[in-house]
LOFINU-885346 format. One record per residue: residue in three letters; x, y, z of N, C-alpha, C in turn. Coordinates in steps of 0.1 Angstrom, whole numbers, plus 5000, padded with zeros to 4 digits. Layout:
<sites>
alaXYZXYZXYZ...
</sites>
This chain:
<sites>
unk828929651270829829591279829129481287unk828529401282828129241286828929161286unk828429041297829328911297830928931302unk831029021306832929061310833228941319unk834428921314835028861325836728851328unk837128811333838828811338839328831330unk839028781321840428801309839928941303unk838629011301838629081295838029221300unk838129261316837529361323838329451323unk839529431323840529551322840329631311unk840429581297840229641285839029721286unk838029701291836629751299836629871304unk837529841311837730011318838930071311unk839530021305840430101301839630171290unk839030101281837830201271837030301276unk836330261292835530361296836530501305unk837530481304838330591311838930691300unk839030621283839730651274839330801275unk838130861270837830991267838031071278unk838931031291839431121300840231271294unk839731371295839631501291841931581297unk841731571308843231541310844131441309unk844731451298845931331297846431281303unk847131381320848031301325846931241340unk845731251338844831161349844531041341unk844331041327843930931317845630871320unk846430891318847330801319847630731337unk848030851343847930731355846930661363unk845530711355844330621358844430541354unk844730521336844630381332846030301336unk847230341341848330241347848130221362unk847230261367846530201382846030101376unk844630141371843429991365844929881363unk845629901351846129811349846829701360unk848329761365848329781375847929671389unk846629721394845629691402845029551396unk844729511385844029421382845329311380unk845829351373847729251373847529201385unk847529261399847829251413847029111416unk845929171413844729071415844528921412unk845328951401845328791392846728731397unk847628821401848728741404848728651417unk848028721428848028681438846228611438unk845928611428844428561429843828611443unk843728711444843028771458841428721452unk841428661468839828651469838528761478unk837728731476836728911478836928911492unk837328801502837228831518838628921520unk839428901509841128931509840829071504unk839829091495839629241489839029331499unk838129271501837229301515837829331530unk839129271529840029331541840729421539unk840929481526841829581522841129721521unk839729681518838729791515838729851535unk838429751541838429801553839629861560unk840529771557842129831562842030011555unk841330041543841630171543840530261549unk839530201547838230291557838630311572unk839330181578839930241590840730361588unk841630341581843030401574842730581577unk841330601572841030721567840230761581unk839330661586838530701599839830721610unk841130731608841930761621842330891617unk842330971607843231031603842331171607unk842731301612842231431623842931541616unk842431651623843631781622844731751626unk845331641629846431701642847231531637unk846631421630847131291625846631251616unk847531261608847631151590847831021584unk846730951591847430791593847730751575unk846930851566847530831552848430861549unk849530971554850330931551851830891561unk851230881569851730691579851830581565unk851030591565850630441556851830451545unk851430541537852930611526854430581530unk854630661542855630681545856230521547unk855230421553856230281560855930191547unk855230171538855230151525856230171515unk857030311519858230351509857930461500unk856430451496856230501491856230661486unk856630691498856630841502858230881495unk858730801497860130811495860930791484unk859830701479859730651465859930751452unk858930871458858530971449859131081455unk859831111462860231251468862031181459unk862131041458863531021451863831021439unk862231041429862031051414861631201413unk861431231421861331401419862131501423unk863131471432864131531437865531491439unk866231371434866831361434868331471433unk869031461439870031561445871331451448unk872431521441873431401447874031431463unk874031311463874431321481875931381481unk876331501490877631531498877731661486unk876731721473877531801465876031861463unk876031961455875132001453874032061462unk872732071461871832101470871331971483unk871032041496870731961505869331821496unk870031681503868731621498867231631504unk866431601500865031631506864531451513unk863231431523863431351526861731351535unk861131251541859631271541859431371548unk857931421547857331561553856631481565unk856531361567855931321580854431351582unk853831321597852131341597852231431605unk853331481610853031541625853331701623unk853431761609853331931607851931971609unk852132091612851132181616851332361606unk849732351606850032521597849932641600unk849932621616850032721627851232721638unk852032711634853232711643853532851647unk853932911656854433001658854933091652unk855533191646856533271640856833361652unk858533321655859433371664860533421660unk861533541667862433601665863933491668unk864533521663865633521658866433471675unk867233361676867433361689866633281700unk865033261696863833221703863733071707unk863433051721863332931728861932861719unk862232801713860832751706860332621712unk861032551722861032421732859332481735unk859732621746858132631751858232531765unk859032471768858732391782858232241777unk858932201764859032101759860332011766unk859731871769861131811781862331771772unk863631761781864431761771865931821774unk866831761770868431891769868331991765unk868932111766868832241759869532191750unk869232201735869532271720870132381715unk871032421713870832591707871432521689unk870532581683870532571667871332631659unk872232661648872532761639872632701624unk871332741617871632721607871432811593unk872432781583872532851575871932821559unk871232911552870532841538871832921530unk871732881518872832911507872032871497unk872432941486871832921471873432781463unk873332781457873932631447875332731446unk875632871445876432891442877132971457unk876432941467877432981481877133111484unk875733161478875433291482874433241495unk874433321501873333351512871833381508unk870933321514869833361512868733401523unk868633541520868133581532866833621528unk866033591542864833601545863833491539unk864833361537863833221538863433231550unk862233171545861333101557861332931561unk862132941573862632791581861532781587unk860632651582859932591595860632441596unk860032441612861132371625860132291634unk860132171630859332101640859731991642unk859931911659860231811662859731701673unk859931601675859731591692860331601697unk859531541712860331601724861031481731unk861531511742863031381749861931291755unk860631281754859631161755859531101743unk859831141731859131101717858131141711unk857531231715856331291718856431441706unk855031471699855031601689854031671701unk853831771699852631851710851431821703unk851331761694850131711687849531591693unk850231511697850431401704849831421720unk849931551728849531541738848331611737unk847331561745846231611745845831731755unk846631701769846731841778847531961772unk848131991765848532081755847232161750unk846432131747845332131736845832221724unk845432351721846432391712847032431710unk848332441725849232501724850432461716unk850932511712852132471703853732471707unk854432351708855732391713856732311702unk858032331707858932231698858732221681unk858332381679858132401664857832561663unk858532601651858332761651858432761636unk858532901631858932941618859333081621unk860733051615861933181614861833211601unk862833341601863133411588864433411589unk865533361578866833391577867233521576unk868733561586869033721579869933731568unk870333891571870733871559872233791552unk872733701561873833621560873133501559unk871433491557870933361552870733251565unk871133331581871333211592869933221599unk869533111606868333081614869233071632unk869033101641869333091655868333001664unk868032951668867032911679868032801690unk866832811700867532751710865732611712unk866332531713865032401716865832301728unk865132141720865632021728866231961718unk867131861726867731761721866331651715unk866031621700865531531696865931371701unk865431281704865131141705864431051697unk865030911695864430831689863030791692unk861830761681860730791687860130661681unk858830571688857930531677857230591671unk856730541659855530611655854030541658unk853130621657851430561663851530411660unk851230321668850730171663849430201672unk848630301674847130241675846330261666unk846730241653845830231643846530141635unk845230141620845930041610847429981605unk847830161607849630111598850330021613unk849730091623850429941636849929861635unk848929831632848729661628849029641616unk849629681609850229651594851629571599unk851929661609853629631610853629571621unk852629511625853129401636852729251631unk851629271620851429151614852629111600unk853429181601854529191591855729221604unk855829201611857229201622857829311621unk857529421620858329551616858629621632unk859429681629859529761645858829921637unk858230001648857630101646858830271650unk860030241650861330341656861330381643unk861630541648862530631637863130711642unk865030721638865830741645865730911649unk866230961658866531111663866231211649unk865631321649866031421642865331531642unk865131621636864531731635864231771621unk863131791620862331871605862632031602unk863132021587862832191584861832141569unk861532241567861132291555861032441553unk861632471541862432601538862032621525unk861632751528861232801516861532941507unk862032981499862633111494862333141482unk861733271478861933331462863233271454unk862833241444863833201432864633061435unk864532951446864632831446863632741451unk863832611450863032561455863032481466unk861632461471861532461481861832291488unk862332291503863332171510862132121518unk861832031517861731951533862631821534unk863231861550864431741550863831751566unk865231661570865431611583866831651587unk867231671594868831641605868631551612unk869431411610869331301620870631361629unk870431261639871231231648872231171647unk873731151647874531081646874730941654unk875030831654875230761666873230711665unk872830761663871430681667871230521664unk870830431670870230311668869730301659unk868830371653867630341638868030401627unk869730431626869830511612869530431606unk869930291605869830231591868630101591unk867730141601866430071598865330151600unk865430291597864330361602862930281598unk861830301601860630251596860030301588unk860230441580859730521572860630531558unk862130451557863130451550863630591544unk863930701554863830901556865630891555unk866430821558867430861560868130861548unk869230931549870330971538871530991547unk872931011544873830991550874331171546unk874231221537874231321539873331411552unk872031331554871431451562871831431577unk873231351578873031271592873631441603unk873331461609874031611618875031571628unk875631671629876731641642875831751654unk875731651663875231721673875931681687unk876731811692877831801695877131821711unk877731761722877131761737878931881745unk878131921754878632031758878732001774unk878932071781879332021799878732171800unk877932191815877032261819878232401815unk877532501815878432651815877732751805unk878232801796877732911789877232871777unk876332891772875732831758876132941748unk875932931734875832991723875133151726unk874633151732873633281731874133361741unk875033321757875333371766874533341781unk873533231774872633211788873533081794unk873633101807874033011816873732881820unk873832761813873432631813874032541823unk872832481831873132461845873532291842unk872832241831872732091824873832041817unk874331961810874731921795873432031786unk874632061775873632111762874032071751unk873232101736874232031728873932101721unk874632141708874932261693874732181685unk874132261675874032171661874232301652unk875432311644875332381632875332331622unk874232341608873932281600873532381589unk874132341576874232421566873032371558unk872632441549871732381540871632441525unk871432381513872032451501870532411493unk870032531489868532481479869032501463unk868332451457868232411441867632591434unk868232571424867432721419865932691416unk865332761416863732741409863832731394unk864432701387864832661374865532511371
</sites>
């Protein structure tokens, strides 16, 4: 492998990758290489242009903690994220099973597990919430004893990951078990429209590219059950400013929620609400595991 040059370095590696032992790494290794070097030549990138990219991702990765994923930040306002949760999951909208939609940077693998009914806010700021939602199998049966995890921000914009006087306490996220009519209960906050981090790379990505950093209201589940498969979606907010420019391209019109505002008095559960509160009942239908 002497003398290489532009016209003939790809073929190069595509030879030295050939005896790759798994097929499907040999294949999307060698349609990267490809790929990647097409890129190069089209735009004739020069090494100071390569050399900013190499650093855009060493930053990329030096921001990213237990608690923030600026990789997949990066994904998510790229498209990318969405790109592939829509060749792998496609679901038709308004029929069939709920569609799925990004998993976000801001989950955690210690959330709480709370009963049935449970303030999962925790003294998260905010309108009272009370929740009801229901999982169903494709054919309208109930599924009971999925596991709903539930995490969102708060009426600052804010994940408790995000605050540092918190340290590890966890709020504005739990994980329930459906009963046996397949329903989840909780009481939280009313979600708000939020930025996402611009003190790293992907905010300098998107301000040297004019992008606004908003993504509209909503709340996260991911749900999981024996014999289907497993959801992560969102419930937007109806009425919000950023449905149809979110910055992460998350939204679906199916997943948009009615979230209904209420005048101070008795809530869902029978607790006495001194505020505005607001209901959200929201169904959800999973795919079989087949």
């Amino acid at each position: 492998m002497r003398n290489i040059d532009q016209h003939t370095i790809t073929d190069a590696v595509l030879q030295s990758i050939a005896a790759t032992p798994d097929a499907r790494l040999r294949q999307v290794l060698a349609s990267l290489v490809k790929h990647l070097h097409d890129f190069a030549r089209e735009v004739a990138l020069t090494e100071a242009e390569w050399q900013a990219g190499i650093d855009f991702l060493t930053a990329t990765g030096q921001k990213c903690s237990d608690t923030r994923q600026e990789f997949i930040l990066l994904s998510d306002t790229l498209g990318v994220s969405m790109l592939t949760i829509a060749l792998n999951q496609a679901r038709p909208a308004g029929a069939g099973a709920t569609e799925a939609t990004v998993f976000g940077p801001f989950h955690t693998a210690d959330a709480p597990h709370v009963e049935q009914g449970a303030d999962i806010a925790r003294g998260a700021p905010g309108l009272p919430m009370f929740v009801h939602a229901v999982v169903r199998g494709p054919d309208g049966e109930p599924v009971a004893d999925a596991e709903v995890d539930v995490w969102q921000a708060d009426d600052d914009g804010l994940y408790d990951v995000q605050r540092p006087e918190l340290g590890d306490a966890r709020r504005a996220r739990a994980v329930l078990h459906t009963d046996a009519q397949g329903a989840v209960r909780f009481r939280s906050v009313v979600p708000t429209a939020y930025p996402i981090p611009v003190d790293g790379p992907v905010g300098a990505m998107l301000r040297a590219t004019g992008r606004h950093p908003w993504r509209p209201a909503h709340l996260h589940f991911m749900i999981r059950a024996a014999g289907y498969q497993p959801l992560t979606t969102h419930i937007f907010r109806d009425g919000d400013a950023y449905l149809d420019s979110d910055v992460v391209f998350g939204v679906r019109s199916s997943l948009v929620g009615d979230y209904v505002e209420h005048p101070p008095g008795t809530a869902p559960d029978g607790a006495i609400v001194d505020t505005a509160f607001f209901t959200l009942d929201q169904p959800f239908v999973l795919a079989r595991a087949d």
